[in-house]
DRENSELUM-838463 format. One record per residue (C-alpha): x, y, z. Coordinates in Angstrom, 3 decimals. Each point is the difference from the previous one (the first is absolute). Layout:
REC | X | Y | Z
...
END
This chain:
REC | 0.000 | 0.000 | 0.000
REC | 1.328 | 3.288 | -0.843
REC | 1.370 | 3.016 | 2.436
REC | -2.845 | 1.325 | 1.574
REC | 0.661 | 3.644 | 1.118
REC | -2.651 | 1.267 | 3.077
REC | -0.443 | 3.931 | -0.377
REC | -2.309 | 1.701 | 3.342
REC | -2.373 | 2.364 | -1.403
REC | 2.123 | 3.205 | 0.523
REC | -1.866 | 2.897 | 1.371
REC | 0.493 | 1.995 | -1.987
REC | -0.827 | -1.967 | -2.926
REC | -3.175 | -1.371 | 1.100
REC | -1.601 | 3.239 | 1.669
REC | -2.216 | 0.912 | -2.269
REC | -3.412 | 1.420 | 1.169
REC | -1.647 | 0.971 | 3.532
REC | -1.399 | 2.751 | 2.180
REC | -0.963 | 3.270 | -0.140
REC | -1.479 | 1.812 | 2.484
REC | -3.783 | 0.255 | 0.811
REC | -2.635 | 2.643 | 1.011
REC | -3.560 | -1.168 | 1.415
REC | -2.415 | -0.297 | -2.895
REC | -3.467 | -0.569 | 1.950
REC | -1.759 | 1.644 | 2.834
REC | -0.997 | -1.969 | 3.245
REC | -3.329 | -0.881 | -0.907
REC | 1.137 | -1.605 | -3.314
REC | 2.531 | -2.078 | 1.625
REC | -0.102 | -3.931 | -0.490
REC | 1.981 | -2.751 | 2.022
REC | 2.819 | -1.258 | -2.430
REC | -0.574 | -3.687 | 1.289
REC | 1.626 | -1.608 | -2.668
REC | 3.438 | 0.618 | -0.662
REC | 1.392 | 1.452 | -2.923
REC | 0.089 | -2.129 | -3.510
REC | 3.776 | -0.295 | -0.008
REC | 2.188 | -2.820 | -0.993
REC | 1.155 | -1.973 | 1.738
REC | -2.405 | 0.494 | 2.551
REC | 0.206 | 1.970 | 2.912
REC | 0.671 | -2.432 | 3.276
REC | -1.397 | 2.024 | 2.187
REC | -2.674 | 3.161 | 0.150
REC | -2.053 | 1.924 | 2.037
REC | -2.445 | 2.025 | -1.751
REC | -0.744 | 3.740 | 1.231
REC | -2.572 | 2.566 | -1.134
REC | -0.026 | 2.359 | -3.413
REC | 2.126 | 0.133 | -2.628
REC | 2.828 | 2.023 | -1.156
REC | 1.121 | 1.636 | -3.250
REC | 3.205 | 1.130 | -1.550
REC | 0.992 | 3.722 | -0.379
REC | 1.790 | 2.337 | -1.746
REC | 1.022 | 0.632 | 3.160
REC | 1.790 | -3.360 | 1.198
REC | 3.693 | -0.258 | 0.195
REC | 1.882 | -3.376 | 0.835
REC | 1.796 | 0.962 | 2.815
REC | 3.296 | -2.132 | 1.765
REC | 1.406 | 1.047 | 3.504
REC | 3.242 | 2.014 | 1.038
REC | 2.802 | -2.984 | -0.151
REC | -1.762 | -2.341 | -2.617
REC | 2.271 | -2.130 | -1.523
REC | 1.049 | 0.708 | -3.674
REC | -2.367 | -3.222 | -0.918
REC | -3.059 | 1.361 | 1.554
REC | 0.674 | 3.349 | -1.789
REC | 0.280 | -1.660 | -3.137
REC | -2.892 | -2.026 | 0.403
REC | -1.955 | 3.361 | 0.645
REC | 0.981 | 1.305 | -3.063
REC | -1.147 | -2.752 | -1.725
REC | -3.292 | -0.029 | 1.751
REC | -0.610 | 3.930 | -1.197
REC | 1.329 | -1.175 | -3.709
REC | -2.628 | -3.212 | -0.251
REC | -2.561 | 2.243 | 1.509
REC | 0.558 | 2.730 | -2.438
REC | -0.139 | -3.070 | -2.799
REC | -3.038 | -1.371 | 1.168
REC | -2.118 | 2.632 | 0.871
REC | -0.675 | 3.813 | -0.586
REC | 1.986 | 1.012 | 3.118
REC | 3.882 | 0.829 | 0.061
REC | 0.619 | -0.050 | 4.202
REC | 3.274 | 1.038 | 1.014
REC | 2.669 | -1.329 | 2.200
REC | 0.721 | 1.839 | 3.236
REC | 2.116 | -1.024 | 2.843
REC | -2.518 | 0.759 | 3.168
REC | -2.449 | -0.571 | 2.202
REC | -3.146 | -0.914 | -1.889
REC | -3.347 | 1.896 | -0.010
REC | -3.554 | -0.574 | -0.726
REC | 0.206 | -1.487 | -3.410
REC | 3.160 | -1.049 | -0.473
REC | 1.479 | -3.454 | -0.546
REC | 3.005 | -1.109 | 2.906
REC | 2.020 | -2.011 | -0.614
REC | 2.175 | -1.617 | 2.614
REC | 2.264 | -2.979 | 1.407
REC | -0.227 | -1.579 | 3.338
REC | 1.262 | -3.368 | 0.797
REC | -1.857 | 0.072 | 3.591
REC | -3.378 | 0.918 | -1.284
REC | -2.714 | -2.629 | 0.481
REC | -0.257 | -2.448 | -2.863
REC | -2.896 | -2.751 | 1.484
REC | 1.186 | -3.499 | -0.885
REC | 3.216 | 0.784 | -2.315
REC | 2.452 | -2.283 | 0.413
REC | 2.792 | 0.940 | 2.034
REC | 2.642 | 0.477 | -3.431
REC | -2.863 | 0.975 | -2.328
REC | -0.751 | 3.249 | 2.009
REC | 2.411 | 2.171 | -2.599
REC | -2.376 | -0.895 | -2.302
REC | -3.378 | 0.891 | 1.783
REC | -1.570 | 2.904 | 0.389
REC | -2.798 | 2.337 | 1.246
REC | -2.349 | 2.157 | -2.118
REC | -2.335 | 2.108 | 1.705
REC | -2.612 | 2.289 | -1.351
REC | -1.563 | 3.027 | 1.816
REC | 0.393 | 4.001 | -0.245
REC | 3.334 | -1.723 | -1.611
REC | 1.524 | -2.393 | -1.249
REC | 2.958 | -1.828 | 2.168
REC | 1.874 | -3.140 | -1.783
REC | 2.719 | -1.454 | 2.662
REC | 1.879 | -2.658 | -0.944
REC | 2.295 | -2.714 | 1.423
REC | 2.931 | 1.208 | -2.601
REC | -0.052 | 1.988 | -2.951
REC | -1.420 | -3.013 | -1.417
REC | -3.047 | -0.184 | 1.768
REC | -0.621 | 3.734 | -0.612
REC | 0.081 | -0.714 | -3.665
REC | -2.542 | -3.029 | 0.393
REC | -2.130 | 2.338 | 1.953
REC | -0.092 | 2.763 | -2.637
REC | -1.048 | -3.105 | -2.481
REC | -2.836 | -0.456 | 2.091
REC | -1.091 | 3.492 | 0.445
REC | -0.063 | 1.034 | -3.741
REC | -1.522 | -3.351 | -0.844
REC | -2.530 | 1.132 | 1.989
REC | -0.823 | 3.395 | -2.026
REC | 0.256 | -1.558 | -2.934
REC | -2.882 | -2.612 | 1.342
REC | -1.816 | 3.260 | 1.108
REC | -3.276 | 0.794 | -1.774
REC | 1.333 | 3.496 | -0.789
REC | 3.123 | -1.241 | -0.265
REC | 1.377 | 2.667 | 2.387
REC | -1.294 | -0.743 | 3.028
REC | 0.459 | -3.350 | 2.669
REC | -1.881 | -0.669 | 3.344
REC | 1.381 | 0.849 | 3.554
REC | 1.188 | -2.289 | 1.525
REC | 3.172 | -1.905 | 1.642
REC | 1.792 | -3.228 | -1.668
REC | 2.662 | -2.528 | 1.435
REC | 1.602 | -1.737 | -2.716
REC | 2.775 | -2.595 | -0.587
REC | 1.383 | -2.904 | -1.693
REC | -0.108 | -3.634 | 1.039
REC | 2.619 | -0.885 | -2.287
REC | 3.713 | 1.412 | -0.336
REC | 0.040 | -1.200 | -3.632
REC | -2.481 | 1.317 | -2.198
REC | 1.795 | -0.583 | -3.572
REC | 0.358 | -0.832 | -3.419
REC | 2.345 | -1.904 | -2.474
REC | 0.229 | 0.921 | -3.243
REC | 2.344 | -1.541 | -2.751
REC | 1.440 | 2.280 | -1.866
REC | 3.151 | -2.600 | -1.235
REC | -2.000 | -1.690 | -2.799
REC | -2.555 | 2.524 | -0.875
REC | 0.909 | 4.414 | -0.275
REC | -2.362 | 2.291 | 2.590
REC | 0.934 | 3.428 | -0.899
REC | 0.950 | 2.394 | 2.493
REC | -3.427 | 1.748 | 0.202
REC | -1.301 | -2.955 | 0.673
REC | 1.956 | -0.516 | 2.632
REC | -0.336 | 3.243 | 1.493
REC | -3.808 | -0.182 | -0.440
REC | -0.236 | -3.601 | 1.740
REC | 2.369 | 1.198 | 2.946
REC | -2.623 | 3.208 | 0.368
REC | -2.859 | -2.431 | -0.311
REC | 1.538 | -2.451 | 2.995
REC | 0.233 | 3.161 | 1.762
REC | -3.525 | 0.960 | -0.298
REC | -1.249 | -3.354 | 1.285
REC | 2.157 | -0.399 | 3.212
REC | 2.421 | -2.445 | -1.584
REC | 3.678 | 0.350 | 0.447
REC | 2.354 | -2.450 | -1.360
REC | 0.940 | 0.169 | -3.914
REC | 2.409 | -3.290 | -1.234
REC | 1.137 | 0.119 | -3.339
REC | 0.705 | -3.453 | -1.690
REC | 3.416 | 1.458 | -2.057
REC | 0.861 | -2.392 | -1.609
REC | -0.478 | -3.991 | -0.935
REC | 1.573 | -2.678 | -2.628
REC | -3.760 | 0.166 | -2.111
REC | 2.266 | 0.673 | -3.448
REC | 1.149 | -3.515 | -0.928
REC | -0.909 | 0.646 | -3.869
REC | 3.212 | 2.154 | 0.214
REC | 2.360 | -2.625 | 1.587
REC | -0.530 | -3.054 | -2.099
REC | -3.420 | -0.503 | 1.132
REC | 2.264 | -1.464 | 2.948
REC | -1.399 | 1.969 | 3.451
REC | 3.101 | -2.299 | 2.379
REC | 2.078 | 3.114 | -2.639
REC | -2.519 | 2.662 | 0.177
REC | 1.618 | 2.663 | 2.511
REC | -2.184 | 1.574 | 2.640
REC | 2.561 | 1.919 | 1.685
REC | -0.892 | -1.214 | 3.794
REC | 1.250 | -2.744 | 1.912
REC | -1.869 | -2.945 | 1.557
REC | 2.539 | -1.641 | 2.463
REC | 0.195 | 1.368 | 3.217
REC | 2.530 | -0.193 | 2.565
REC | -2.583 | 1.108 | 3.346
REC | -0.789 | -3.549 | 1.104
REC | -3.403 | 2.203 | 1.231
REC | -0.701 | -0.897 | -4.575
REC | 1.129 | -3.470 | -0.181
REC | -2.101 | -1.896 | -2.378
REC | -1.585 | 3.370 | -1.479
REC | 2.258 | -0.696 | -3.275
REC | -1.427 | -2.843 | -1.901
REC | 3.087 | -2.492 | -1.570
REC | -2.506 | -1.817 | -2.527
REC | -0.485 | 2.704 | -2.246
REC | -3.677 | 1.281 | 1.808
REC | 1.467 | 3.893 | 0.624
REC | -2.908 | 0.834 | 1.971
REC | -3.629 | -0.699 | 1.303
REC | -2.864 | 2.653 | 0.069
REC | -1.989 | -0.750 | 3.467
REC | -3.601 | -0.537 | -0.556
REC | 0.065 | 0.464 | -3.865
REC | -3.108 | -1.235 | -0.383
REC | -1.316 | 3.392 | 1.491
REC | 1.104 | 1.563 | -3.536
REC | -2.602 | 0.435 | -2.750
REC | 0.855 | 1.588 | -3.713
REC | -2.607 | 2.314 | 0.866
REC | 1.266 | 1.599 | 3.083
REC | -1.494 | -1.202 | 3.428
REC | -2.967 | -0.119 | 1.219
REC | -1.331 | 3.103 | 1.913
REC | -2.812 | -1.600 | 1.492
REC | 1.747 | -2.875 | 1.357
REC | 3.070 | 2.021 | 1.085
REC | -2.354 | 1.716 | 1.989
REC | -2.384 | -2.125 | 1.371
REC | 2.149 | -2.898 | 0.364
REC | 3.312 | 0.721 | 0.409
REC | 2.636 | 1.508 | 2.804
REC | 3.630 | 0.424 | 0.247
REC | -0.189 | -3.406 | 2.195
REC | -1.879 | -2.037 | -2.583
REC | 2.377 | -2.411 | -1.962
REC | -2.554 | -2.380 | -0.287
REC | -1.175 | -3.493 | 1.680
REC | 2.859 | -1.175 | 2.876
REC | 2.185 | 2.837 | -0.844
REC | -2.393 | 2.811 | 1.073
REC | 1.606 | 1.601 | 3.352
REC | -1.833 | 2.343 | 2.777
REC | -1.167 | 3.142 | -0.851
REC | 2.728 | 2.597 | 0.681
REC | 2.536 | -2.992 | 0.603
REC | 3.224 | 2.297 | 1.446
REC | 2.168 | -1.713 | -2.324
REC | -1.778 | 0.598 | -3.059
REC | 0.680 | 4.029 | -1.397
REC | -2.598 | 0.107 | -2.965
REC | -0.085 | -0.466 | -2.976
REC | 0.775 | 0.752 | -3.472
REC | -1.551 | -1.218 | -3.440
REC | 1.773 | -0.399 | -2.959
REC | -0.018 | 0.736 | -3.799
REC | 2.551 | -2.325 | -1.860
REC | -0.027 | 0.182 | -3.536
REC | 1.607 | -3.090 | -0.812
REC | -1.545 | -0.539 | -3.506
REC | 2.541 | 2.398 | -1.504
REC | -1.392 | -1.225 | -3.581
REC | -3.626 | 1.486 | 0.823
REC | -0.587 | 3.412 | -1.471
REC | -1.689 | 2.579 | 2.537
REC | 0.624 | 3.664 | 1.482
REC | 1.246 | 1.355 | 3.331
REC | -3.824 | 0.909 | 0.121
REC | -2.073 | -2.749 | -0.912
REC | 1.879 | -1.122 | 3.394
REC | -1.068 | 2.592 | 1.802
REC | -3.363 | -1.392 | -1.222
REC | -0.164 | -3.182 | 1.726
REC | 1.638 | 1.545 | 3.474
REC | -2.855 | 2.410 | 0.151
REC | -2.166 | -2.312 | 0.575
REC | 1.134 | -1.431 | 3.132
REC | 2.226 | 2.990 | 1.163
REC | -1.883 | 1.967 | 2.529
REC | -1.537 | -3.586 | 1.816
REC | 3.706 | -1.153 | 0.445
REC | 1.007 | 3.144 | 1.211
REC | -3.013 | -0.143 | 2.566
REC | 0.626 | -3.340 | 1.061
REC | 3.693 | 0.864 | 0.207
REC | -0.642 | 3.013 | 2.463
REC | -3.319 | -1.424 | 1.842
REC | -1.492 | -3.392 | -1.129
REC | -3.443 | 1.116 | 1.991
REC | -0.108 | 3.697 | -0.155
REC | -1.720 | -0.281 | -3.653
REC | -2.777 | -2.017 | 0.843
REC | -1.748 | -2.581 | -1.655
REC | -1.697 | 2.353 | -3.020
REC | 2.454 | -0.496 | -3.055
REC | -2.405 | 2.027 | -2.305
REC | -0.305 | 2.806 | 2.492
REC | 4.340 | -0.144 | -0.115
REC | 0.263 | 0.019 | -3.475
REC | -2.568 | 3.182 | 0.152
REC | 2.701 | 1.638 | 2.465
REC | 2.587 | -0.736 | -2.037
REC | -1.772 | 1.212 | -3.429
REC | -0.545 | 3.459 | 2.290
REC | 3.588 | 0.178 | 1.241
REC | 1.623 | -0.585 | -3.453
REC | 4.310 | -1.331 | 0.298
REC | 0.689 | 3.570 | 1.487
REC | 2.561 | 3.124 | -1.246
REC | 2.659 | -0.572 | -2.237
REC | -1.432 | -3.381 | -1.477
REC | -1.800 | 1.386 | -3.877
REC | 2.932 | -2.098 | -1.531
REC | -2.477 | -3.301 | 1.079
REC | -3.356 | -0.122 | -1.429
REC | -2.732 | -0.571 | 3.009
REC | -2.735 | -1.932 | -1.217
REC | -1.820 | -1.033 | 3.290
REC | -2.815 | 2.396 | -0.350
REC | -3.707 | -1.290 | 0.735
REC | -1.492 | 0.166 | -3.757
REC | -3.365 | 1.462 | -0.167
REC | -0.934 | -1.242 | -3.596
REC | -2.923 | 2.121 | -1.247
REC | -2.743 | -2.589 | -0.499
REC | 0.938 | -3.063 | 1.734
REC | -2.891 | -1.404 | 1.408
REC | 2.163 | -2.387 | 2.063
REC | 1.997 | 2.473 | 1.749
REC | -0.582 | -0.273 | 3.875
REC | -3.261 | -2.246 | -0.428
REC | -0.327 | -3.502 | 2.294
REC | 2.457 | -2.736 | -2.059
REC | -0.011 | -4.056 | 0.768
REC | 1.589 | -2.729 | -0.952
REC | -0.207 | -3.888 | -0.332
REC | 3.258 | -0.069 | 2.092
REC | 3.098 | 2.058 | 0.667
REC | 3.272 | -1.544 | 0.403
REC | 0.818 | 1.650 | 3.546
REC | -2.048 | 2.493 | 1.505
REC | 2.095 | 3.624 | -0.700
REC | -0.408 | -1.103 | -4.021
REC | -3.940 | 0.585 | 0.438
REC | -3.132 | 0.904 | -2.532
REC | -0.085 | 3.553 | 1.284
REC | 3.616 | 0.412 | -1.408
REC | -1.451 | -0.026 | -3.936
REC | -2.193 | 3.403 | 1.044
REC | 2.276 | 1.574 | 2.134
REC | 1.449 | 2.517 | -2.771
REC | 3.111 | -0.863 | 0.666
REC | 1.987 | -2.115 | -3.040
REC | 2.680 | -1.449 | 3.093
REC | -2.353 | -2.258 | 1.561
REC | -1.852 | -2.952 | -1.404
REC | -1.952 | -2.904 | 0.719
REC | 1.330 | -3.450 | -0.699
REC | -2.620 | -2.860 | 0.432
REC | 1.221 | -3.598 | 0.640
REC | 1.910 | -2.225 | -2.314
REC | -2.989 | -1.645 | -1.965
REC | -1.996 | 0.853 | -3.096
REC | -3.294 | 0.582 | 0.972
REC | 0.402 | 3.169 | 1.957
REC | -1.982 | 3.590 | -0.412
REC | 0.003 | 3.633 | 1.571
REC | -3.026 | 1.536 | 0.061
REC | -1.083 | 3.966 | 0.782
REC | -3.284 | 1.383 | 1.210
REC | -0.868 | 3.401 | -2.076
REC | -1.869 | 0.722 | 2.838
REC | -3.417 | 0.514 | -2.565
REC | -0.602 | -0.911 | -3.721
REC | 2.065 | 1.702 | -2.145
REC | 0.506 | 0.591 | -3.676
REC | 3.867 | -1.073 | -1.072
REC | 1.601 | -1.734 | -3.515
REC | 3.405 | -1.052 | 1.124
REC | 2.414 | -1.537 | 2.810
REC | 3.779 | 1.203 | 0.225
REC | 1.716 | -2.816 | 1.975
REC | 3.894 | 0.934 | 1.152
REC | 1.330 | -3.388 | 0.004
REC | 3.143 | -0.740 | 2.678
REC | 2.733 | -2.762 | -1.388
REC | -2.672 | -3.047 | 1.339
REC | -2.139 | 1.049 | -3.193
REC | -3.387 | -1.821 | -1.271
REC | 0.152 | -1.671 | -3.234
REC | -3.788 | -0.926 | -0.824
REC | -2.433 | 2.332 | 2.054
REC | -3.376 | 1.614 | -0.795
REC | -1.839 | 2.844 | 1.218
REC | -3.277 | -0.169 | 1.753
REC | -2.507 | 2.128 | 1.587
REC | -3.153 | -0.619 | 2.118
REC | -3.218 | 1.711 | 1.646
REC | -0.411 | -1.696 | 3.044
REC | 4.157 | -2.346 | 0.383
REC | -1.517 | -3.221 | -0.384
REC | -0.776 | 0.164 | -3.719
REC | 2.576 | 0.586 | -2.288
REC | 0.022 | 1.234 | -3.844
REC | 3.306 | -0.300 | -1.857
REC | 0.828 | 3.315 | -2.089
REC | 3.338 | -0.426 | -0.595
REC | 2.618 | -2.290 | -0.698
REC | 4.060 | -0.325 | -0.445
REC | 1.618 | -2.964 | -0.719
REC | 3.321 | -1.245 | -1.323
REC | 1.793 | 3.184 | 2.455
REC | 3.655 | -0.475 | -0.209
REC | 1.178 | 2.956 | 2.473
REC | -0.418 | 1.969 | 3.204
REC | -0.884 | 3.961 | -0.549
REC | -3.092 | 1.838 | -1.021
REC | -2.926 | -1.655 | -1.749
REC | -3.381 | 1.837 | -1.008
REC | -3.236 | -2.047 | -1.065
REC | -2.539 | 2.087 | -1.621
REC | -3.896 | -1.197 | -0.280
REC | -2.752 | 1.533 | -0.710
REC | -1.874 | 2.315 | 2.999
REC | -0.682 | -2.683 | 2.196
REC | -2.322 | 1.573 | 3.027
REC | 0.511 | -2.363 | 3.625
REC | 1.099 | 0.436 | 3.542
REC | 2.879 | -2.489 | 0.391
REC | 2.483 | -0.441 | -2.439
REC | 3.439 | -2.682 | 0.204
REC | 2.435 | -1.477 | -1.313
REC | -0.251 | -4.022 | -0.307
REC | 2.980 | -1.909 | -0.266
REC | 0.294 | -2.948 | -2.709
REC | 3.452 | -0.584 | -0.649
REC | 2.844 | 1.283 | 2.033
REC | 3.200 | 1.243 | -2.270
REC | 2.313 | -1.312 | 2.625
REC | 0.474 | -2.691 | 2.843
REC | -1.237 | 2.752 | 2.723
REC | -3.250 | 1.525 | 0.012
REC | -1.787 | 2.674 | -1.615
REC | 1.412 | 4.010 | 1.317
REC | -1.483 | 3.298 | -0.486
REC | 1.412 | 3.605 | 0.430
REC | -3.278 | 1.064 | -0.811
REC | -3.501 | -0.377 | -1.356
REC | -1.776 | 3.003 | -1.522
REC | -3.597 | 0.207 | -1.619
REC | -0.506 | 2.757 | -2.078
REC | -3.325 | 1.037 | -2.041
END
């Protein structure tokens, strides 16, 4: 396996976005209790919800105390630079006390961080919201996770310049929250890079490995890869890596490979199913095991042969990013509501700095789908998070998968008759061969109005019939196109 080079998310790299100062926005009698916590991700681990709501102002500044180290000052120029990019407002930077309205920012080790561990505390921190707004944190670090949080939490906003009052206590239960990328057998550009490390940064993460470089061009050393240079070396004289260099030719072994998918991971899994502790079956330890630091998923791009871009990987980590990062930082804080998490992700977007990487998990309101939001069933589902109600959602990153047989159908309730003359079905890689469409009045009787057969490929399929007028319309299953079952992004009706 090639050099692997670890690089901590510098500060002043990854500080991209956070506070300004705020100014109350609603009288007395108009104030609400903020109960729930602010839609940030990863979620909050802690809140406690006060009264009203405040906005940001012309007026704010972000403001640092007398003796602030050189890090915190740069972070609060970075803060008034991402605020000034993200919103109308351009706050300064003032070395001070803070006033009404202004953002503080500050460091101290002592302050109370709940139930941080001991040597995560650096990276914990406070955010509290009243007639100001006060971010302490553990270290600089947990400063800059704090200021994450707090403009998260305007951008979430309904006016997207406002966030409620309240007080937060957040922190990791992982020290390990990364990501490997190889970049030895397939070329990320720089702006990638830069826009990934500012993406981490946004979602609490914190370790970036870069795969350098591997023996993956044997076409260039008689097809021969026992010649094919890969500029590292496997033998190890620390007795602490005996047996770590394979003799028989096997250079390495990917743990749990079997957790890898050509179409990027599964989000819904990830986050229903998985934590940092989960290998699977014997190998599973305790929750927050002391010996285990996190985690950290992997892109290898062994199949050197395979044409794609920097981006179209960016495309399949999407779709799992945010849930690992949640489960890396808190694997309960997020709850049990994957389609409410992917909406908090759509609203707080991959953050400042990141337009180099497309962001595509936005909940698509398609203008005359029937489907969208309605009550969806299903003959089966293959586990529980891969549900019927994942085809309406409006989201094209989750799906329903039914179980591995032929005879298998989703079904959604239009909630009334309706007038519609085609079905737009976003198949996932387990794709249906032979399949028709059918609607019904009352979901016992069923009229066929469509039909596909001989289907050869996952993707987008529209059947066209004429108006058909019914309540209940699905999908029923004939002939699966591959040894799973059948999966849907998404089923629309349209008139």
């Amino acid at each position: 396996m090639g050099t692997k080079w670890r690089a901590r998310l510098s500060q002043s790299l990854l500080a991209g976005v956070v506070l300004v100062a705020l100014v109350p926005a609603v009288s007395a009698a108009e104030e609400q209790a903020n109960s729930a916590p602010p839609g940030v991700v990863p979620a909050l681990q802690n809140w406690t919800g006060g009264t009203g709501r405040l906005v940001l102002s012309s007026g704010s500044r972000v403001v640092v105390p007398v003796g602030a180290s050189a890090g915190l000052k740069d972070l609060a120029g970075q803060v008034a630079a991402d605020v000034a990019a993200m919103t109308t407002l351009h706050p300064p930077v003032v070395i001070g006390t803070a006033a009404a309205g202004d953002i503080a920012l500050r460091v101290d080790s002592q302050a109370d961080f709940g139930s941080a561990k001991p040597q995560l505390r650096p990276e914990a921190y406070r955010l509290s919201v009243g007639t100001k707004v006060e971010i302490v944190g553990g270290s600089d670090k947990g400063a800059y996770y704090g200021s994450r949080s707090l403009l998260q939490a305007v951008v979430a906003s309904p006016d997207h310049v406002s966030l409620p009052v309240g007080s937060a206590v957040d922190y990791p239960d992982y020290a390990v929250r990364g990501f490997m990328l190889d970049v030895g057998r397939r070329f990320f550009t720089p702006e990638y890079i830069q826009a990934q490390l500012r993406w981490m940064g946004w979602l609490k993460m914190n370790t970036l490995q870069i795969h350098l470089n591997d023996n993956g061009f044997a076409s260039h050393y008689d097809n021969d890869y026992a010649k094919t240079p890969a500029a590292f070396r496997l033998a190890s004289t620390n007795p602490a890596f005996a047996g770590l260099a394979a003799k028989d030719g096997l250079l390495y072994v990917v743990p749990f490979a079997n957790y890898c998918h050509g179409q990027g991971l599964d989000g819904s899994y990830i986050f229903n199913s998985w934590a940092p502790h989960i290998f699977g079956g014997t190998n599973n330890l305790t929750a927050q095991d002391p010996n285990l630091l996190g985690a950290m998923p992997a892109v290898w791009n062994d199949q050197t042969w395979v044409d794609y871009t920097e981006l179209q990987v960016h495309g399949l980590i999407e779709k799992s990013f945010a849930a690992l990062a949640q489960k890396m930082w808190s694997p309960t804080a997020g709850g049990t509501d994957y389609a409410a998490f992917l909406a908090k992700v759509a609203t707080v977007g991959q953050g400042p700095g990141t337009v180099y990487l497309p962001d595509t998990i936005t909940r698509q309101v398609t203008p005359g789908d029937l489907a969208q939001g309605r009550s969806a069933t299903a003959s089966s589902s293959e586990v529980s998070t891969l549900g019927a109600a994942n085809a309406v959602d409006g989201f094209e990153t989750t799906r329903w998968a039914s179980a591995y047989s032929d005879n298998q159908w989703l079904q959604v309730d239009l909630g009334s008759a309706k007038t519609f003359t085609s079905a737009r079905l976003n198949w996932e890689g387990a794709y249906g061969k032979d399949y028709d469409i059918q609607t019904s009045n009352d979901g016992a009787t069923w009229t066929t109005v469509a039909q596909r057969r001989g289907r050869t490929s996952a993707g987008l399929d529209t059947l066209t019939f004429p108006a058909a007028i019914a309540r209940y319309v699905r999908m029923k299953g004939i002939t699966r196109g591959t040894a799973y079952g059948y999966s849907l992004y998404s089923m629309q009706i349209h008139a």
